[in-house]
C-alpha positions as CSV (number, residue, x, y, z in Angstrom):
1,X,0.0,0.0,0.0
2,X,3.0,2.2,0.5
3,X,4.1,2.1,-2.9
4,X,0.3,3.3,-4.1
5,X,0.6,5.9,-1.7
6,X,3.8,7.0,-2.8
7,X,2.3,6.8,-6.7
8,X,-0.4,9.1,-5.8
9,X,1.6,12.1,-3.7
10,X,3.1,12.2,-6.6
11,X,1.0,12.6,-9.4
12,X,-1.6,14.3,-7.5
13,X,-0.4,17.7,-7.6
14,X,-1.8,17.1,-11.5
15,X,-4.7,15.7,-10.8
16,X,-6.2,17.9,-7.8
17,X,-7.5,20.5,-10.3
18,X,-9.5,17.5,-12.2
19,X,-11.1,15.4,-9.4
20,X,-12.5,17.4,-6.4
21,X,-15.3,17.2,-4.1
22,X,-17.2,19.9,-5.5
23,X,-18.1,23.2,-2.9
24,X,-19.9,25.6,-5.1
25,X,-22.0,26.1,-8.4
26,X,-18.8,26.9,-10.5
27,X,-16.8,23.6,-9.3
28,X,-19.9,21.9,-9.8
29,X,-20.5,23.2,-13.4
30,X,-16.7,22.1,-14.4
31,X,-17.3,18.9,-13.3
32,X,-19.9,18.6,-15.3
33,X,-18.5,20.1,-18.3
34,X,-15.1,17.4,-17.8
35,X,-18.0,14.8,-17.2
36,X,-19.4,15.9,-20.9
37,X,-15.5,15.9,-22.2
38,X,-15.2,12.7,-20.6
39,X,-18.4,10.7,-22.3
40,X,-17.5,12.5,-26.0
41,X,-14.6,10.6,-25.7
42,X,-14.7,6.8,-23.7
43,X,-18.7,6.6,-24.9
44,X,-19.8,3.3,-23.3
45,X,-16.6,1.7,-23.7
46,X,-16.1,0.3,-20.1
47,X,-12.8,-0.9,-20.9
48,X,-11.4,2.7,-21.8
49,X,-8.6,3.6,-19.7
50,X,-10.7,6.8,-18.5
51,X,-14.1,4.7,-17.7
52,X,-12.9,4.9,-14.0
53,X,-12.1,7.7,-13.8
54,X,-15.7,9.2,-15.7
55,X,-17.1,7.0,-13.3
56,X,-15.6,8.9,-10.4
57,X,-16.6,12.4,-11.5
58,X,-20.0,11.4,-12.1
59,X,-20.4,10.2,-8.7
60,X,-18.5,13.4,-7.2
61,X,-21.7,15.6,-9.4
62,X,-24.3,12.8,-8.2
63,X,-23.0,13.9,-4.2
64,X,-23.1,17.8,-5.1
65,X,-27.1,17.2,-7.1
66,X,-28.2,15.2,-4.0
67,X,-26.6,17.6,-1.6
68,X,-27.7,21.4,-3.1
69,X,-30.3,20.7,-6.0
70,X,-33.8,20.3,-4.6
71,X,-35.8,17.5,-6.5
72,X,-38.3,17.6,-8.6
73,X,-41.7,16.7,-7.4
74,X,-44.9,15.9,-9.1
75,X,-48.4,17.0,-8.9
């Protein structure tokens, strides 16, 4: 586990400006434009190299939607 620790102090310093916990509307909003950037390009391959990580970002805007955008309801 060390070594994957190691790994990922550093190469994080490159990715901390892609994958976030998003705090406000305009982190929000550029996760969900790399999200769109993300599907142009891996599609529904789930053996793309970046399905993991599209999979990540979609769950970091899922957390921000169920956290600050009020749902929908019906009449």
């Amino acid at each position: 586990m060390a070594t994957e620790v190691q790994t990922a102090e550093r190469v994080w310093p490159a990715l901390a400006s892609i994958v976030f916990v998003p705090h406000s509307e305009s982190e929000y909003q550029r996760l969900v434009g790399l999200l769109d950037a993300l599907i142009d390009v891996v599609g529904e391959d789930e053996n793309h190299s970046l399905a993991s990580l599209m999979e990540v970002i979609g769950v970091l805007i899922e957390k921000y939607e169920g956290e600050h955008v009020p749902e929908l309801t019906t009449i």
